[in-house]
MIGU-810110 format. One record per residue (C-alpha): residue in three letters; residue number from 1; x, y, z. Coordinates in nm, 2 decimals, decimal comma. Layout:
N
SITE resn resi     c1     c2     c3
SITE  ALA  NUM      X      Y      Z
...
***
This chain:
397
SITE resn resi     c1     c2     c3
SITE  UNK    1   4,93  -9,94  -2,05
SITE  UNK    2   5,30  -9,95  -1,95
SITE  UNK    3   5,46  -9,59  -1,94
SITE  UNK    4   5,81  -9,57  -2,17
SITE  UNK    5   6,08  -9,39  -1,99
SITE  UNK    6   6,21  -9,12  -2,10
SITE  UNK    7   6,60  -9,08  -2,10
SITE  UNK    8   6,76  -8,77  -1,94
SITE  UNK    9   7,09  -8,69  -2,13
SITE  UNK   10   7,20  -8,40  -1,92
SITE  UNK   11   7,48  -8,15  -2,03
SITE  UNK   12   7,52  -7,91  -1,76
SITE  UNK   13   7,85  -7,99  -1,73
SITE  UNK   14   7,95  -7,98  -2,09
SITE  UNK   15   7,67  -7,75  -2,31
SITE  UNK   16   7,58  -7,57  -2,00
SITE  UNK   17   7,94  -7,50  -1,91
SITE  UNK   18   7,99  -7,29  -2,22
SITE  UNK   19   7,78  -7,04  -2,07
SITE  UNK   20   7,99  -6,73  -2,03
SITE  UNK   21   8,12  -6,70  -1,73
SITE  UNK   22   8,01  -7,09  -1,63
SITE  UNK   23   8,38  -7,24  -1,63
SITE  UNK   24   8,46  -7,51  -1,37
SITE  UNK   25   8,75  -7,66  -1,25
SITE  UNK   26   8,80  -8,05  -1,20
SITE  UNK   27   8,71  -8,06  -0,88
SITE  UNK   28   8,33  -7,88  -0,93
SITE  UNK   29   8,25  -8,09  -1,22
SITE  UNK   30   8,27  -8,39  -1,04
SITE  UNK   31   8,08  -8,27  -0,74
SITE  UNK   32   7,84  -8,18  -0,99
SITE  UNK   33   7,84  -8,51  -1,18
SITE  UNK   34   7,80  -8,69  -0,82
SITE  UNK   35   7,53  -8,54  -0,78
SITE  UNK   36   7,37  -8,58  -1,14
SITE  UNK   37   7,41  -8,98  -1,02
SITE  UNK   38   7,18  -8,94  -0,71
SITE  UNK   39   6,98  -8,71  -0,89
SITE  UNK   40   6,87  -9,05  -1,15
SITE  UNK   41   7,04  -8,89  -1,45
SITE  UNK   42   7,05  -9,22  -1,74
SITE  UNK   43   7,32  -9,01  -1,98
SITE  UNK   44   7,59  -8,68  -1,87
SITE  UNK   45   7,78  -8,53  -2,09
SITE  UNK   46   8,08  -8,46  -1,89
SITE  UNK   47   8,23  -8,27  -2,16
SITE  UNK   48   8,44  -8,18  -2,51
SITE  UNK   49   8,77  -8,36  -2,42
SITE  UNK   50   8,96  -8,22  -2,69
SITE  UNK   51   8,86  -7,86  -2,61
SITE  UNK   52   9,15  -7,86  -2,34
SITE  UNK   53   9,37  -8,08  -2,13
SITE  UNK   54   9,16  -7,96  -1,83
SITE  UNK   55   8,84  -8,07  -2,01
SITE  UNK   56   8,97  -8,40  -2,10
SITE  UNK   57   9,10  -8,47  -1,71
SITE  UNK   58   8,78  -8,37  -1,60
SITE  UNK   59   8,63  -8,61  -1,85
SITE  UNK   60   8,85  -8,92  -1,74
SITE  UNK   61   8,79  -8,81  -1,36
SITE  UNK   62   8,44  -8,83  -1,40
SITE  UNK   63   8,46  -9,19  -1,63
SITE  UNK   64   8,70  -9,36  -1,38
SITE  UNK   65   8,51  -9,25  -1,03
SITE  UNK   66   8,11  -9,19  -1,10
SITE  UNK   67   8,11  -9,37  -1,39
SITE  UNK   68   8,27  -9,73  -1,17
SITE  UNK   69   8,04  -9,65  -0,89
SITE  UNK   70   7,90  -9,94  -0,72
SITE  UNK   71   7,59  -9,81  -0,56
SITE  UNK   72   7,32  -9,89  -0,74
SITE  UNK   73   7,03  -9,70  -0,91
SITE  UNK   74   6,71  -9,86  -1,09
SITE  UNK   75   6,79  -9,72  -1,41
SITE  UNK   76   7,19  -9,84  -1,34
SITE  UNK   77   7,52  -9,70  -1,39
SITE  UNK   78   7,51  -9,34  -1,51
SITE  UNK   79   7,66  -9,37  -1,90
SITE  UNK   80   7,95  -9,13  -1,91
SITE  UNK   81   7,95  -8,92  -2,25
SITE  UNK   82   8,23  -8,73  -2,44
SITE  UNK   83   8,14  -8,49  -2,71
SITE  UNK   84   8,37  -8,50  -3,05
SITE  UNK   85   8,37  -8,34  -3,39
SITE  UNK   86   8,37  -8,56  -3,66
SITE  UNK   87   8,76  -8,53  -3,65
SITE  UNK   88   8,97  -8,88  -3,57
SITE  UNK   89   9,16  -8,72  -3,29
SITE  UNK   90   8,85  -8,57  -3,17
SITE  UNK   91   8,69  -8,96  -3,17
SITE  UNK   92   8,99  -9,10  -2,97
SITE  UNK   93   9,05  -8,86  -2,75
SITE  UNK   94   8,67  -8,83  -2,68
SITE  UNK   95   8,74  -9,27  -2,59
SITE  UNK   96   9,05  -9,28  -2,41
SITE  UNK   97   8,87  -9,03  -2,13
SITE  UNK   98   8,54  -9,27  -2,14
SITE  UNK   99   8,69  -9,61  -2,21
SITE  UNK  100   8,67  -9,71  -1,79
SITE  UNK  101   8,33  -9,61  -1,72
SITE  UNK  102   8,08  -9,90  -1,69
SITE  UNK  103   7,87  -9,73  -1,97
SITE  UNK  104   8,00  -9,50  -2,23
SITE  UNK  105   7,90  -9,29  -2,52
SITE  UNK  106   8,09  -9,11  -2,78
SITE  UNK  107   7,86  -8,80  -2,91
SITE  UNK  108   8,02  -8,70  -3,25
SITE  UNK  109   7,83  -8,41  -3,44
SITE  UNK  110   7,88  -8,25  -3,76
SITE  UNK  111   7,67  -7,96  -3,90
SITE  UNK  112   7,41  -8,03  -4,18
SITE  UNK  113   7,26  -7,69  -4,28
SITE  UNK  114   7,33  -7,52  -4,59
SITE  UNK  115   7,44  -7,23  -4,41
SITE  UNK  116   7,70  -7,40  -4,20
SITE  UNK  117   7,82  -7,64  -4,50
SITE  UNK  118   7,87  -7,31  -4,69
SITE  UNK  119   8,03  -7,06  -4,43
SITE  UNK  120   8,16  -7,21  -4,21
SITE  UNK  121   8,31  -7,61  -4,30
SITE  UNK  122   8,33  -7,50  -4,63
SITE  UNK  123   8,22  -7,87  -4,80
SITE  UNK  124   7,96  -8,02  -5,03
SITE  UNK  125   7,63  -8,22  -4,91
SITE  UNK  126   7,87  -8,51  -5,10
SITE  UNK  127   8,13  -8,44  -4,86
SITE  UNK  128   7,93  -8,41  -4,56
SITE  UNK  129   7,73  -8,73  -4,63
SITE  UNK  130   8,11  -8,87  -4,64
SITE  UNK  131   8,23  -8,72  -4,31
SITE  UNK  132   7,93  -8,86  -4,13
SITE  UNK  133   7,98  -9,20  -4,25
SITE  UNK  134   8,35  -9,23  -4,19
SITE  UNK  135   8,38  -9,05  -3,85
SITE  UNK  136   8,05  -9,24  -3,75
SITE  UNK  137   8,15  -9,56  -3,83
SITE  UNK  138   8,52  -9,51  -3,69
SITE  UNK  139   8,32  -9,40  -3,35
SITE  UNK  140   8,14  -9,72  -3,34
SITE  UNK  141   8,48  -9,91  -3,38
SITE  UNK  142   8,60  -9,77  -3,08
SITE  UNK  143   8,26  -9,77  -2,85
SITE  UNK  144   7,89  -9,98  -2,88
SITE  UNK  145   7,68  -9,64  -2,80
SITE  UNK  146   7,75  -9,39  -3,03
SITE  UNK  147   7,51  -9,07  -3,06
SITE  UNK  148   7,52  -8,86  -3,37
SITE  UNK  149   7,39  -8,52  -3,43
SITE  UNK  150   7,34  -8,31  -3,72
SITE  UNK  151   7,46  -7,95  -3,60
SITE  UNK  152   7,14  -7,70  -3,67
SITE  UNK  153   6,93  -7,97  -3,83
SITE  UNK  154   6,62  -7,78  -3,75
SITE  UNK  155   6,75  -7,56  -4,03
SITE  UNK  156   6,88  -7,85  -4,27
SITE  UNK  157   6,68  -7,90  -4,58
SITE  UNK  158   6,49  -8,22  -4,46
SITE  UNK  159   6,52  -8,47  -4,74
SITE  UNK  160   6,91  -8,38  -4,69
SITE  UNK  161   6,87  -8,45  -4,33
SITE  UNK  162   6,66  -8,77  -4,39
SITE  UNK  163   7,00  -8,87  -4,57
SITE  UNK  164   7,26  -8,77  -4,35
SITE  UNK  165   7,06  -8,94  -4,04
SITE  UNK  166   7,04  -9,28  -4,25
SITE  UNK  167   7,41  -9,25  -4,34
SITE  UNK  168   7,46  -9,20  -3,94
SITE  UNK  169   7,28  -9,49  -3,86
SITE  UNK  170   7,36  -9,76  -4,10
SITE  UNK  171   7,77  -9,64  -4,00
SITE  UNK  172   7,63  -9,73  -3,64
SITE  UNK  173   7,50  -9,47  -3,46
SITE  UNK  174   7,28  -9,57  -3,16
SITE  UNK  175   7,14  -9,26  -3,11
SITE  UNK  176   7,03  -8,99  -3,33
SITE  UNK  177   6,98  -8,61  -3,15
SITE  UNK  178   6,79  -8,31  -3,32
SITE  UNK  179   6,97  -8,02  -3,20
SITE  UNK  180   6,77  -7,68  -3,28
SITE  UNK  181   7,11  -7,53  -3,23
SITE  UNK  182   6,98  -7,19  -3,26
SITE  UNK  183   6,70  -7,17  -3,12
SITE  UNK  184   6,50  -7,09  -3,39
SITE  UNK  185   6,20  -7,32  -3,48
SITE  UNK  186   5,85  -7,36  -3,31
SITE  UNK  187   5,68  -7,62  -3,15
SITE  UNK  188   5,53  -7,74  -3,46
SITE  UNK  189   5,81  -7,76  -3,67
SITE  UNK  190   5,99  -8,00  -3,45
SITE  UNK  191   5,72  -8,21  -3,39
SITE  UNK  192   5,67  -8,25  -3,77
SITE  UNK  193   6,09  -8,30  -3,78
SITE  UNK  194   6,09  -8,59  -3,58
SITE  UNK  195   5,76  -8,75  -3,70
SITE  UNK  196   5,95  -8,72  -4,08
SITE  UNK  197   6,26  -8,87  -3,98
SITE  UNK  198   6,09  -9,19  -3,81
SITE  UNK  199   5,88  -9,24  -4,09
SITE  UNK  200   6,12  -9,22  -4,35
SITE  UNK  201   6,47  -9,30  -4,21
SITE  UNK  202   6,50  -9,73  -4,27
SITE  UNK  203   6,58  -9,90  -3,93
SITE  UNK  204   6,44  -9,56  -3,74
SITE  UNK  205   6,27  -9,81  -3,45
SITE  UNK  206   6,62  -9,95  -3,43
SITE  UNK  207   6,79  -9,61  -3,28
SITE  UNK  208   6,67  -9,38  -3,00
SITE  UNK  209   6,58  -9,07  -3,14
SITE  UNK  210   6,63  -8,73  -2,93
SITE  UNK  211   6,58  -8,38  -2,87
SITE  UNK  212   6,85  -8,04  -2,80
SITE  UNK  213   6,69  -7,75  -2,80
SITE  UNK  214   6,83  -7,35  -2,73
SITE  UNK  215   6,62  -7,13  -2,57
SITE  UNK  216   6,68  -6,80  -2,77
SITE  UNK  217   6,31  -6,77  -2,83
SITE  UNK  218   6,20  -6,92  -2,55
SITE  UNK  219   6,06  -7,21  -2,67
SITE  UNK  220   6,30  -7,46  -2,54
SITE  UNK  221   6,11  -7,66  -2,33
SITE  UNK  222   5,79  -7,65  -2,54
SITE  UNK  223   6,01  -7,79  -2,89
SITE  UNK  224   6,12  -8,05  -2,64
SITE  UNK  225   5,78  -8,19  -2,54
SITE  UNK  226   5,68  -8,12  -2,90
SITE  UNK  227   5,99  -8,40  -3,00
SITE  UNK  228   5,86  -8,61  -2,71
SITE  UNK  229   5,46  -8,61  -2,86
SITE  UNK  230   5,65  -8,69  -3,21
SITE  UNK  231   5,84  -8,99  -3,06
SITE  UNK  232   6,16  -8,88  -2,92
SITE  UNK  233   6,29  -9,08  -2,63
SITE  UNK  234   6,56  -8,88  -2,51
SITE  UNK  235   6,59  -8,54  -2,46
SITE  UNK  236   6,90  -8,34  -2,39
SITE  UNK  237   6,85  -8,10  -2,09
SITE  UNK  238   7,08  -7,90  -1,84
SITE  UNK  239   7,04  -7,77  -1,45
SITE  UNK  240   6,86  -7,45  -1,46
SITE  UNK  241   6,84  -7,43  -1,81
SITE  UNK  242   7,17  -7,27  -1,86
SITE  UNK  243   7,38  -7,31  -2,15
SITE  UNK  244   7,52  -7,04  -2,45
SITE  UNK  245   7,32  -6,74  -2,52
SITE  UNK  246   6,97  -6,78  -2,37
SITE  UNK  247   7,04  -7,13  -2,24
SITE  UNK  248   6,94  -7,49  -2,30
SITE  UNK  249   6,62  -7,72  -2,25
SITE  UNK  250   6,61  -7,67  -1,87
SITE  UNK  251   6,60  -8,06  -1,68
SITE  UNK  252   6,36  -7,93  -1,38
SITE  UNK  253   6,09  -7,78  -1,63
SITE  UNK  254   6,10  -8,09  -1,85
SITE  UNK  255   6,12  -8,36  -1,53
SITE  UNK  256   5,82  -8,23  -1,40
SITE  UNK  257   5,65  -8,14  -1,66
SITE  UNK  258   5,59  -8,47  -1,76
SITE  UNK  259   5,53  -8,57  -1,40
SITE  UNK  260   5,26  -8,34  -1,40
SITE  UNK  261   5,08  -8,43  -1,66
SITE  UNK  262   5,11  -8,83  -1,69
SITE  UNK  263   4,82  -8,84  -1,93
SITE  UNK  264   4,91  -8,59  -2,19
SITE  UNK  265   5,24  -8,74  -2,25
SITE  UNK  266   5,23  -9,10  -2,10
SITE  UNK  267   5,58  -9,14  -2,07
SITE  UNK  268   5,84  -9,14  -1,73
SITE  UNK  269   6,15  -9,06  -1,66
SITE  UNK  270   6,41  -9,21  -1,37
SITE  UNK  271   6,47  -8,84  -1,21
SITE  UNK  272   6,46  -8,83  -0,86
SITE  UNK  273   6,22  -8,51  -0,83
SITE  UNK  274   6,32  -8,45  -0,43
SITE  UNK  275   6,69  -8,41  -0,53
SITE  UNK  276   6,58  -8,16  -0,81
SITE  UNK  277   6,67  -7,84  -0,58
SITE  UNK  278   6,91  -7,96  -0,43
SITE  UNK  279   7,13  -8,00  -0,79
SITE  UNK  280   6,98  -7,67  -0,86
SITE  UNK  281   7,13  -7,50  -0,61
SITE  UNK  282   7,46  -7,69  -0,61
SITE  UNK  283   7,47  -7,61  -1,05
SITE  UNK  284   7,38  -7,24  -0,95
SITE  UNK  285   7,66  -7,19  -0,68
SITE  UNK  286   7,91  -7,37  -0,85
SITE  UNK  287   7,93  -7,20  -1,18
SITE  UNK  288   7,74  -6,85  -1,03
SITE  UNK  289   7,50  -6,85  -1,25
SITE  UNK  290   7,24  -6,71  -1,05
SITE  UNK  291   6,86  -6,82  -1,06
SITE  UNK  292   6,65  -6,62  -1,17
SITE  UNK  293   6,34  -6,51  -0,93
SITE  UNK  294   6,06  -6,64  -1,14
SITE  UNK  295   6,22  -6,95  -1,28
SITE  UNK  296   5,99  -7,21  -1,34
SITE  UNK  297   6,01  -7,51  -1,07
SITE  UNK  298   6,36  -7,41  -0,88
SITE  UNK  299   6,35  -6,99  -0,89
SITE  UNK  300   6,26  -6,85  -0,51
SITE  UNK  301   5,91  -6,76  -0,62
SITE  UNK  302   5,81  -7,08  -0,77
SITE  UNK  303   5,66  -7,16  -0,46
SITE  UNK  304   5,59  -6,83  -0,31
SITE  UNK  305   5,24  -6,69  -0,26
SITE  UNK  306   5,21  -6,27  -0,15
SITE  UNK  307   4,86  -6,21  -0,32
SITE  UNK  308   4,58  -6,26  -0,08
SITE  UNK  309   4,33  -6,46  -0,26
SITE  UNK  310   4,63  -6,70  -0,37
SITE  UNK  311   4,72  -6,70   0,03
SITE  UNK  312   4,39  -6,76   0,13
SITE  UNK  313   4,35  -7,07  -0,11
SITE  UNK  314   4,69  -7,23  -0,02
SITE  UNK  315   4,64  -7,21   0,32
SITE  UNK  316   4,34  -7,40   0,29
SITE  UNK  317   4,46  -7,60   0,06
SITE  UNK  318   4,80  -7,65  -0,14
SITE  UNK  319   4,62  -7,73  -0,45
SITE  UNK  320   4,41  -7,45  -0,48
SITE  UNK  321   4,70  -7,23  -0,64
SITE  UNK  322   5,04  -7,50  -0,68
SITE  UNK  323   5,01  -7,79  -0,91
SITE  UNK  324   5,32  -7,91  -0,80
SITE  UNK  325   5,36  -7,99  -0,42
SITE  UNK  326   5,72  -7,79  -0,32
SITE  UNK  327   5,82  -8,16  -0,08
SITE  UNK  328   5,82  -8,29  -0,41
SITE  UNK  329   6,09  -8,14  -0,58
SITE  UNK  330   6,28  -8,11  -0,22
SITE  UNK  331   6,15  -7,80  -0,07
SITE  UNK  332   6,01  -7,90   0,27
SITE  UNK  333   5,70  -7,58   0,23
SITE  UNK  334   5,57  -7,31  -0,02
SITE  UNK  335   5,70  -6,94   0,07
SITE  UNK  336   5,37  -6,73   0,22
SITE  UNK  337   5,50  -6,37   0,13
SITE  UNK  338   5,37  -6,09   0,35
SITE  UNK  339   5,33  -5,75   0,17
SITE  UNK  340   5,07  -5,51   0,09
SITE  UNK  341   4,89  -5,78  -0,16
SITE  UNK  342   4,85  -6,03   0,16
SITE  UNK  343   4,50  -6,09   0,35
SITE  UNK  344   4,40  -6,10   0,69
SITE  UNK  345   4,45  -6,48   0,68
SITE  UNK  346   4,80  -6,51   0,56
SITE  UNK  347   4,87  -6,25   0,80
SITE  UNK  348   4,66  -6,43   1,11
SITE  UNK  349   4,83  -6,75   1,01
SITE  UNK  350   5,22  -6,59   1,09
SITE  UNK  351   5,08  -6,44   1,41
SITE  UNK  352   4,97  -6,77   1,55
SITE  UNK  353   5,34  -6,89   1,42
SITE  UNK  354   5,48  -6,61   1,64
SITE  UNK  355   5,28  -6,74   1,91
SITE  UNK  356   5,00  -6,50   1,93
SITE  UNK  357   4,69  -6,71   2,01
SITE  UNK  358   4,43  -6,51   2,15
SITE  UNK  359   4,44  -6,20   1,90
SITE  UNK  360   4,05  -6,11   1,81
SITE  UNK  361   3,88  -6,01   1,47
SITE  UNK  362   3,86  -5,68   1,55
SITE  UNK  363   4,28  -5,65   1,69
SITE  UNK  364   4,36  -5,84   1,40
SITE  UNK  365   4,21  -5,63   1,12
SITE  UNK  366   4,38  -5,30   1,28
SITE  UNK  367   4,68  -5,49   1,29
SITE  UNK  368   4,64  -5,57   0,93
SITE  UNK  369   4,58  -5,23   0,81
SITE  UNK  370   4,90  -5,10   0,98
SITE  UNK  371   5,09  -5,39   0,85
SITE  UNK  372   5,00  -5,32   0,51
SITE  UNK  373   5,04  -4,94   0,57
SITE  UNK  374   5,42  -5,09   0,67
SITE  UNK  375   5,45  -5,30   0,35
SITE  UNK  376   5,39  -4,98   0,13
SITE  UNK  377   5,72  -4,79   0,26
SITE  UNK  378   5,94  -5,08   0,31
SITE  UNK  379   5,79  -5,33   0,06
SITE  UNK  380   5,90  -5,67   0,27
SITE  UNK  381   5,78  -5,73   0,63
SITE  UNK  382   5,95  -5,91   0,86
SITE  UNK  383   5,87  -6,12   1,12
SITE  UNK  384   6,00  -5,89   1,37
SITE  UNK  385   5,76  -5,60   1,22
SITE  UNK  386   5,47  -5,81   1,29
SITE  UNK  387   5,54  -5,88   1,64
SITE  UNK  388   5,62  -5,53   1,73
SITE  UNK  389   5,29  -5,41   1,59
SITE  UNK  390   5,16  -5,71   1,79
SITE  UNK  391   5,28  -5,63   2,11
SITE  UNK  392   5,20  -5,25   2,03
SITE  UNK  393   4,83  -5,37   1,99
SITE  UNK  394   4,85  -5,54   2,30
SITE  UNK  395   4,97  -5,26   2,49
SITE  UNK  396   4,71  -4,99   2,38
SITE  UNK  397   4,39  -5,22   2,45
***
């Protein structure tokens, strides 16, 4: 059975930007978006040209250099995206920073909940419904691939967002996106979102449907496999998850994820895992948003190992305690931590490293003890610890 591929609509450099404190110059973004290309990235969303004459340079920057590149990928040219309001000079700004790249999208959004509508645009469902099909359809005038998302859908009555989708797409839109703007729904709830909209939206196999979630719960990542299971085809992830308030769908968890676990989700993507932390670290320096620890797939203990039992089986064999291999997503090892949780093997393993050959059971398990006598006053050992208790051992036989 052939596998569909997924399409990874990354906006690091435009959602994931808005993270406070995440702003980056020209220059950055398109190191960023450089490496987004090698990374097999199909869509980025380079950013929200009318938000500033710097974001709109950036924008155009991006369009006229990675977006005319000549190298080739299997999934071709990376489409260059703009975000814009449903505004006209939002639209044609949003196109005169794309309009060189060899693929281009116009994202136009407009929000659809009866909260937003009320408080903050101040309009009627009528007036919505008009918006959407006037700003859509001017979109699509201007660009083929246009991508339209109803702003906190996943709290828009859903026969109202049945409508506002169709309107969307019989304007012209290309591709319709879910956002969960708030975070706020389970996985569940989107599933059963995106199963309603296919099944009663006219022409829905004629569009790509997608996936944005927030993270404020936590449930980012799990709504997004959720839209995937339902029959979303593009999901909207950045670097490291970041993004406002608790961050966005994060790229690495969804990317392997699904590489994982081929048979719960039968689907691919065109992501180059091995340049995974790579981008990671280049999205982390660059805007200084700093990785957490624990971070699923690219945090420094994602592949490290300090309990004894877990050392033991890894040393053995990798996949005893990692179900992803760490070459995989460019890490050329796992981490074996040595602390007061580590076993005589881990230990015996870093002595042999260090060139100790010839230590014997009974050396080694007095060398243990005092390394883990060490570990419980200093917390981290060092290689140079273990070879002065080493060559202490030596000396006193």
């Amino acid at each position: 059975m052939t596998k569909e591929t997924i399409i990874i609509f990354d906006t690091t450099l435009r959602d994931g930007e808005q993270s406070p404190g995440a702003t980056l110059n020209c220059s950055e973004k398109l190191l960023i978006a450089r490496q987004l290309f090698t990374l097999g990235v199909d869509v980025c969303e380079a950013g929200f040209p009318i938000a500033s004459q710097g974001d709109f340079d950036s924008v155009k920057k991006i369009a006229d250099t990675v977006g005319i590149s000549d190298i080739e990928r299997p999934n071709g040219p990376m489409c260059i995206c703009a975000l814009a309001r449903t505004h006209k000079k939002d639209i044609l700004l949003a196109y005169e920073a794309i309009k060189n790249a060899k693929r281009k999208r116009i994202h136009t959004f407009l929000a659809t909940s009866d909260i937003h509508l009320k408080y903050k645009l101040n309009i009627t469902r009528d007036e919505c419904l008009d918006k959407i099909h006037n700003m859509v359809s001017y979109a699509y005038s201007l660009c083929e691939d246009i991508e339209f998302s109803p702003e906190d859908a996943c709290r828009t009555d859903l026969d109202f967002l049945v409508k506002c989708v169709q309107v969307a797409i019989d304007a012209g839109a290309t591709t319709i996106n879910i956002p969960d703007t708030v975070g706020y729904i389970t996985p569940n709830e989107m599933f059963n979102i995106i199963e309603h909209l296919i099944k009663n939206v006219n022409n829905s196999e004629k569009v790509i449907w997608s996936t944005h979630c927030h993270n404020d719960l936590g449930l980012a990542t799990a709504n997004t496999l959720s839209g995937i299971s339902a029959g979303a085809r593009q999901v909207e992830v950045t670097m490291n998850g970041i993004g406002e308030r608790a961050g966005n769908t994060s790229l690495e968890e969804i990317v392997m994820t699904l590489y994982t676990r081929p048979k719960i989700y039968n689907v691919t993507t065109n992501i180059n895992t091995t340049e995974i932390i790579k981008t990671s670290r280049m999205v982390s320096s660059l805007t200084g948003m700093i990785i957490q620890p624990n971070k699923a797939i690219v945090g420094i203990n994602a592949f490290s190992h300090e309990a004894g039992i877990h050392q033991h089986g890894v040393i053995k064999h990798e996949r005893t305690y990692e179900i992803i291999s760490p070459h995989t997503v460019g890490l050329n090892t796992n981490n074996i931590v040595l602390g007061k949780h580590s076993g005589k093997h881990a230990f015996k393993k870093k002595i042999v490293e260090l060139g100790y050959t010839d230590i014997d059971n009974k050396s080694l398990i007095r060398i243990v003890t005092n390394l883990k006598n060490l570990a419980d006053k200093k917390k981290c050992i060092t290689d140079h610890d273990i070879e002065a208790l080493v060559v202490n051992n030596i000396n006193n036989i």
